[in-house]
C-alpha atoms as one frame of an Amber mdcrd trajectory, in Angstrom:
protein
  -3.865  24.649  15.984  -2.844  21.244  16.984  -4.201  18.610  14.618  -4.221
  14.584  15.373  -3.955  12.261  12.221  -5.206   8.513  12.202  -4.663   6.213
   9.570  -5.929   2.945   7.690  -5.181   1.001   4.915  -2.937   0.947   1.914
   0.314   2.758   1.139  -1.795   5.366  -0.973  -3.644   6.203   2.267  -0.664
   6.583   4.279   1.085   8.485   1.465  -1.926  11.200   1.900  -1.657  11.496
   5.460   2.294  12.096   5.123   1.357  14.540   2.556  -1.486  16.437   4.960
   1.243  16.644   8.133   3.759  18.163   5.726   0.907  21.038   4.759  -0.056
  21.396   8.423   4.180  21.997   9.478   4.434  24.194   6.329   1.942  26.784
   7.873   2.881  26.626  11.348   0.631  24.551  12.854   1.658  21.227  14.832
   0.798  17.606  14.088   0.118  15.271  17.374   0.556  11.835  19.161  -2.464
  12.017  20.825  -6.456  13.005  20.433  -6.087  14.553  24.100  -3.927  17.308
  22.983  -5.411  17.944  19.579  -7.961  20.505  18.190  -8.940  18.713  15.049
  -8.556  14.815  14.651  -8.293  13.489  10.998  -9.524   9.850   9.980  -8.073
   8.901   7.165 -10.421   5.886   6.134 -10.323   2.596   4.563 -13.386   0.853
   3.381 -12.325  -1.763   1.147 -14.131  -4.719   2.995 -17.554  -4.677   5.391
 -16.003  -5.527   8.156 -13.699  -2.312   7.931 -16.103  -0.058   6.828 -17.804
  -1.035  10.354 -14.603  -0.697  11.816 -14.216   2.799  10.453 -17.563   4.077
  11.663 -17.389   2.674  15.100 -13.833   4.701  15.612 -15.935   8.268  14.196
 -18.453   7.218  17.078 -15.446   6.869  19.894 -14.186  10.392  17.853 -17.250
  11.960  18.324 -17.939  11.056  22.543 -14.911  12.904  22.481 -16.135  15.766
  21.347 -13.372  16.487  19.341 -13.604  17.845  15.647 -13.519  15.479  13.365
 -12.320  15.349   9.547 -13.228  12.089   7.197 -10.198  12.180   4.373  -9.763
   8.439   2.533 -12.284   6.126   0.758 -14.772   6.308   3.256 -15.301   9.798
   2.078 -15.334   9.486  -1.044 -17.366   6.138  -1.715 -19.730   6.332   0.824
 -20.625   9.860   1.369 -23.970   9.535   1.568 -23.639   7.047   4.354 -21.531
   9.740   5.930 -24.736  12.241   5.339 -27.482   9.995   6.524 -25.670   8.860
   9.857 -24.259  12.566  10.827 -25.053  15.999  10.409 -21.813  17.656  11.446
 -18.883  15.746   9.950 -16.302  18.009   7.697 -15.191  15.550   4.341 -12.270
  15.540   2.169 -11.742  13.241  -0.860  -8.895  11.133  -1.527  -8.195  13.738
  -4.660  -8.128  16.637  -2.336  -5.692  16.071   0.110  -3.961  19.274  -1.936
  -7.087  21.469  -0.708  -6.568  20.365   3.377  -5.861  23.785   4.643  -8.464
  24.946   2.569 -10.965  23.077   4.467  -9.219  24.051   7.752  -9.355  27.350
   6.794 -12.635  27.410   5.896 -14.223  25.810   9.198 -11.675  27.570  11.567
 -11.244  31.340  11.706  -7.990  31.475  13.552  -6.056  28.897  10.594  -2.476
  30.800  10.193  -2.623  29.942   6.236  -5.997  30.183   4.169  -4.130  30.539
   0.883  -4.978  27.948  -1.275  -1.957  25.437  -1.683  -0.527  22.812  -3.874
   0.633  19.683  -2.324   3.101  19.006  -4.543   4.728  22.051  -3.718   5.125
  21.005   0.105   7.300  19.103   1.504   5.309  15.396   2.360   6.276  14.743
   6.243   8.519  11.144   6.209   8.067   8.288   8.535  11.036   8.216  10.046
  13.983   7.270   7.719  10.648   5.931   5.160   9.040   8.033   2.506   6.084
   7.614   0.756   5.605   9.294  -2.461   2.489   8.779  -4.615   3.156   8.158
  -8.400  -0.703   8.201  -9.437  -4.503   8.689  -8.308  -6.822   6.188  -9.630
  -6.727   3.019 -11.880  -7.531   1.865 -15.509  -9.201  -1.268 -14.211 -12.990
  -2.021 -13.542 -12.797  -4.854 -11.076 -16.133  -6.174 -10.304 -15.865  -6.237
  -6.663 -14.147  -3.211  -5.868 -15.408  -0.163  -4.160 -11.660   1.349  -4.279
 -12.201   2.817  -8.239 -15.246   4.141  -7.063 -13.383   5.746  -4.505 -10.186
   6.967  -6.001 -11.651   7.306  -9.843 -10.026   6.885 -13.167  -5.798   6.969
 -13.961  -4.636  10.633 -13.229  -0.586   9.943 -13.069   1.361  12.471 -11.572
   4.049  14.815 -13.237   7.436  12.797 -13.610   9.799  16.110 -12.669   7.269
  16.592  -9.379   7.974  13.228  -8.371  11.574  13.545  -8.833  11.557  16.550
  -7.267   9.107  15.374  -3.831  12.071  12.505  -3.622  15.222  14.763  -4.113
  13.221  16.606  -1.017  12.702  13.268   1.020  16.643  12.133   0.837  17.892
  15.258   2.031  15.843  15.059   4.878  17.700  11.582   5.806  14.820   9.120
   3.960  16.508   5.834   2.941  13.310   4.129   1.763  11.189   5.297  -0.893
   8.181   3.662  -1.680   5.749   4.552  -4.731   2.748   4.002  -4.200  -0.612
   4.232  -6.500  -4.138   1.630  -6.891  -1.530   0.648  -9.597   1.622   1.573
 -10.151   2.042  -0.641 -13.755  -0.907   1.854 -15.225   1.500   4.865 -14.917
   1.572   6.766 -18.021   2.074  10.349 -17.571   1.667  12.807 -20.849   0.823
   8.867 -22.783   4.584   8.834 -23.622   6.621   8.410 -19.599   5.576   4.857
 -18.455   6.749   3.236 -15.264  10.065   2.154 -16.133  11.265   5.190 -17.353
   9.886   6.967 -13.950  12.174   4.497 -12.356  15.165   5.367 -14.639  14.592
   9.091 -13.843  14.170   8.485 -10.199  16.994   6.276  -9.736  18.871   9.045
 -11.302  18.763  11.507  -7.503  22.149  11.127  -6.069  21.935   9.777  -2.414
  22.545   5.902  -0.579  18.576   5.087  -0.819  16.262   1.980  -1.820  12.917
   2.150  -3.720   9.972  -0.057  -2.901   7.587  -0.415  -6.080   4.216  -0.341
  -5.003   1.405  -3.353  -6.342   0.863  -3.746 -10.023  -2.477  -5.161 -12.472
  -0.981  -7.633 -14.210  -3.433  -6.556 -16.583  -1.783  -3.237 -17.175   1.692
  -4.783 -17.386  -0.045  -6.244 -20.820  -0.708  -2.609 -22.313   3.050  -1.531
 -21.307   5.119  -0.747 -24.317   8.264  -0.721 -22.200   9.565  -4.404 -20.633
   8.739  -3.967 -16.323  11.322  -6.110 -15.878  13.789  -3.414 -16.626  12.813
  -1.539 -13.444  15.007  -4.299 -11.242  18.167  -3.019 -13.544  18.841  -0.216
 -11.019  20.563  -1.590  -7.658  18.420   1.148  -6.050  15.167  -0.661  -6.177
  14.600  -3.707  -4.472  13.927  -6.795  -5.917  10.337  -7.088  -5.259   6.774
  -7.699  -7.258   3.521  -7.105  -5.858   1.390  -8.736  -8.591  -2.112  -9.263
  -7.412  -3.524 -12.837  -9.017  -6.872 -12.614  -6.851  -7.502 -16.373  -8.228
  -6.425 -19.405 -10.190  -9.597 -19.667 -11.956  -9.911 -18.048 -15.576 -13.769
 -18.459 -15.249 -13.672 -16.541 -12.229 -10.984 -13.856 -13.382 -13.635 -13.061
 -16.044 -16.309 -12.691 -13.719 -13.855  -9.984 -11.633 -12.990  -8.242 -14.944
  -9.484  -8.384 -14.383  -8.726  -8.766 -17.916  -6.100 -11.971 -17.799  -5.782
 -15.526 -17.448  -3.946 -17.625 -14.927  -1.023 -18.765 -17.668  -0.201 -15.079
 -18.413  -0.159 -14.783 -14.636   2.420 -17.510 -14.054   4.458 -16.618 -17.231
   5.045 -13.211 -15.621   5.743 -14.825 -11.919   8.475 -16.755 -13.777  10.189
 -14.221 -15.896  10.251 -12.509 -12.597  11.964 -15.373 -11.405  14.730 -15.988
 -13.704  15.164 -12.705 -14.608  15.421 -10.551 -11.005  14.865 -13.384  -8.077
  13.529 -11.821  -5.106  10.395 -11.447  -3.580   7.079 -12.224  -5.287   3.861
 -11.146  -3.326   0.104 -11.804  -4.593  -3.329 -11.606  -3.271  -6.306 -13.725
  -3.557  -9.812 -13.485  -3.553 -11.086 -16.426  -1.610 -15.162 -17.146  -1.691
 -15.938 -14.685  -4.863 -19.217 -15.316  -6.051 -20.116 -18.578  -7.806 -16.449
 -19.531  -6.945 -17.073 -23.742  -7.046 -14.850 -26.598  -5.376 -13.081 -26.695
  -8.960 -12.267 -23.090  -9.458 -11.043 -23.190  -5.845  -8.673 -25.893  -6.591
  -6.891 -23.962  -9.446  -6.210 -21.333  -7.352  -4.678 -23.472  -4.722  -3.064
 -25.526  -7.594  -1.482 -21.901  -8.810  -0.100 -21.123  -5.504   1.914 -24.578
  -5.117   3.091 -23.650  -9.006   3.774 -20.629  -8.301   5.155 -20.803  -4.807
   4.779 -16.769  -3.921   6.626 -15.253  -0.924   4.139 -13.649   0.599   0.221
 -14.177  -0.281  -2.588 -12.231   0.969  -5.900 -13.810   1.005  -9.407 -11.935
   1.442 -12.399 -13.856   2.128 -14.587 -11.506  -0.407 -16.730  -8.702   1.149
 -19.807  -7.355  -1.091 -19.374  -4.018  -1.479 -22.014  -1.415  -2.742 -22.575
   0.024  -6.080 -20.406  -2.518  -7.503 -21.338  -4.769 -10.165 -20.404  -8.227
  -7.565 -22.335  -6.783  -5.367 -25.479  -8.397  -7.553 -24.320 -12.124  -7.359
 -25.115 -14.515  -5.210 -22.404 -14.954  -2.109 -20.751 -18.145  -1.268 -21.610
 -19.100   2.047 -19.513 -17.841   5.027 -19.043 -21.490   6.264 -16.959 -22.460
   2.768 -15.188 -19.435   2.711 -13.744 -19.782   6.170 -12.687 -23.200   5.092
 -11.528 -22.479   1.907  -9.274 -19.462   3.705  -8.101 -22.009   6.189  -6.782
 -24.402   3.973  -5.118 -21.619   1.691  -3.861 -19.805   4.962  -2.306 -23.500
   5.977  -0.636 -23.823   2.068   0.294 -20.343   2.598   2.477 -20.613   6.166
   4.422 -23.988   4.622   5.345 -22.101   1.457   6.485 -19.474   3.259   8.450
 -21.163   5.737  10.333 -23.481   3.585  11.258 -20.414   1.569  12.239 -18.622
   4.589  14.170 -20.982   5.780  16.327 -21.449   2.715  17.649 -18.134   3.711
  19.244 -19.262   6.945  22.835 -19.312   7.164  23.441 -16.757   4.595  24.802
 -13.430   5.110  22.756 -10.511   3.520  22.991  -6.366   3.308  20.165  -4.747
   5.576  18.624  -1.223   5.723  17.740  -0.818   9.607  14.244   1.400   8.665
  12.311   0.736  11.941  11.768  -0.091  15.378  10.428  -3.708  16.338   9.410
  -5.054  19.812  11.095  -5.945  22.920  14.541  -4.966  22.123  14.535  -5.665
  18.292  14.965  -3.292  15.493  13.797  -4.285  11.176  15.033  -3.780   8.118
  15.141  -4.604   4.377  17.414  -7.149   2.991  17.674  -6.159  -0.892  14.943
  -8.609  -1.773  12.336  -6.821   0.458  12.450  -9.559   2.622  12.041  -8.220
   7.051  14.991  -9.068   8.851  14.714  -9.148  12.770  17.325  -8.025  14.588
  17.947  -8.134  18.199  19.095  -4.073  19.147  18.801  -1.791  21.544  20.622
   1.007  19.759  17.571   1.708  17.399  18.720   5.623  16.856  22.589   4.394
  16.259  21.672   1.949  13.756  18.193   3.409  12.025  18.774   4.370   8.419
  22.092   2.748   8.087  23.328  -0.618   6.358  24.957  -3.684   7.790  25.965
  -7.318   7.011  23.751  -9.639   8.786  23.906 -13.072   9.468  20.701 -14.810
   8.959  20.481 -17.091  12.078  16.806 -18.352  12.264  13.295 -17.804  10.575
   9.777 -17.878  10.535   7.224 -17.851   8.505   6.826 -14.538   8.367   9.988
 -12.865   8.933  14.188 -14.079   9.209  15.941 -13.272  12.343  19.594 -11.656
  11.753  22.786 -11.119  13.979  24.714  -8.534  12.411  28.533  -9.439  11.816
């Protein structure tokens, strides 16, 4: 059996597909490059804006000329099933919560499966992306977001056993894996037995002997309120890099109200600059632009927040109605002032960036080569999180290993190294 895998969206996504190839190795079967020389292609969906959920049912329609069978795993499957049931008759689903069960549905639609005992993912090896792992800390989120079809999706907080997660990452350094990154809808809201929270998963995972780095995955600010234990103290282990992913989604406390999110803009920025003067690094945040109702004024705090704030890397969303979610009932902005609203944010965004960026230059900083780039180049990870460039040809000499690197140029999205 000979199974394709194609995949969209966030790290959780990814980290499912990673765990579904390591299930289809550990019975014997193989995992492809190509639909042409698979059996069984698996879509592992996003559907997090309109415009993707399109996106993700005009690729089932190229799946299906194919002729090709065709699993639905991800949001898409979960959120939207019965869109999935009205448009097609034949379509085999399985929910972001039941990646575990994936050779149980193989088994159960194909007679000549080799393995149709039921398994436990967690008791698999995950398949790694070359020298990066992904290893999911939790299913789910505490939140209630207004606009977001994800919780509907992916359900309430189930966090994963502590020792399993130790375990899965014990399991992905041996195999060579220099880059871990945990991944969950949010990894602040971990809280496994009510008495491990994040920063003590950290401890404990720091703890696996091995020359690796850990990537935190994004964080509700609003659940870094309810933590008992101080995030900060995750950045104490030189294993994990000095990076936040701390969704804002706007500057506006009327309009943070409206999206439920539970916080206001000053306990925003107080965390950006404890984060600050307390690790350095990397801060990344998203934004929300065009949310229902959103006026000139509340659009001008959230630009106003940005130039205070002054985040490495910002990613902005023009919002997307989504169904069965309570946004979904107010009245849009129109498309015309959200494009211009995005434009003008997207232009603050770029300078920010670049000056930042550019401050770098000149400096020589410790990189972990993780990946291939284009036309000669390979990237890596500075300890800050921040993509180095590097011009290489020797991409398996160098992958997975550390160098000092000369930062020689910039842009806005990316610095440019030489290594010494």
């Amino acid at each position: 059996m000979k199974i394709y895998f194609e995949t969209y969206g966030c790290t959780s996504n990814r980290a499912d597909t990673d765990t579904m190839k390591g299930l289809v190795k550990y019975a014997d079967m193989d995992v492809v490059d190509s639909i042409e020389k698979a059996d069984i292609a698996v879509l592992n969906t996003c559907v997090v804006l309109d415009k993707t959920e399109k996106r993700m049912l005009n690729r089932i329609e190229e799946l299906k000329e194919k002729e090709i069978t065709v699993i639905i795993t991800g949001c898409l499957a979960s959120s939207r099933n019965e869109l999935l049931d009205d448009l097609y008759n034949d379509l085999i689903t399985l929910e972001p919560r039941e990646t575990g069960n994936f050779l149980n549905v193989i088994s159960a639609n194909f007679v000549d499966t080799p393995n149709s005992v039921k398994m436990e993912a967690w008791n698999c090896p995950i398949e790694p992306n070359g020298v990066i792992g992904r290893v999911q800390i939790a299913e789910g989120c505490l939140g209630n977001c207004s606009y977001c079809i994800t919780k509907n999706a992916r359900g309430s907080l189930l966090s994963y056993p502590s020792t399993a997660i130790k375990k899965r990452i014990e399991s992905l350094v041996n195999r060579g894996v220099k880059e871990i990154q945990l991944t969950a809808q949010d990894t602040a809201s971990y809280n496994y037995n009510s008495k491990i929270e994040l920063p003590d998963l950290i401890s404990l995972v720091s703890s696996v002997n091995g020359d690796f780095k850990i990537r935190v995955g994004m964080m509700n600010p609003f659940s870094i309120k309810k933590m008992k234990k101080n995030i900060f103290d995750i950045f104490d282990s030189n294993k994990v890099y000095n990076f936040l992913h701390l969704p804002v989604q706007s500057g506006s406390d009327r309009l943070l109200e409206k999206m439920n999110r539970n916080y206001s803009s000053d306990y925003f920025k107080d965390l950006a600059s404890q984060f600050k003067s307390k690790v350095g690094g990397v801060l990344a945040t998203d934004v929300i632009v065009g949310f229902p109702g959103e006026s000139h004024e509340d659009f001008e705090e959230t630009l106003q927040l940005v130039k205070d704030v002054e985040p490495s890397i910002l990613n902005i969303t023009r919002y997307s109605p989504r169904p069965n979610t309570e946004a979904e009932k107010y009245n849009e902005v129109k498309s015309n002032l959200k494009k211009e609203r995005s434009k003008k944010l997207t232009k603050l965004r770029k300078k920010i960036s670049a000056k930042k960026k550019k401050e770098k230059v000149g400096k020589t900083v410790e990189v972990l080569v993780t990946e291939m780039g284009k036309n000669n180049t390979v990237k890596g990870r500075d300890n800050d999180y921040n993509q180095i460039v590097i011009p290489s040809q020797n991409y398996s000499e160098i992958v997975g290993k550390k160098f000092e690197v000369d930062i020689v140029d910039s842009t806005f999205a990316y610095l440019i190294g030489s290594i010494s």
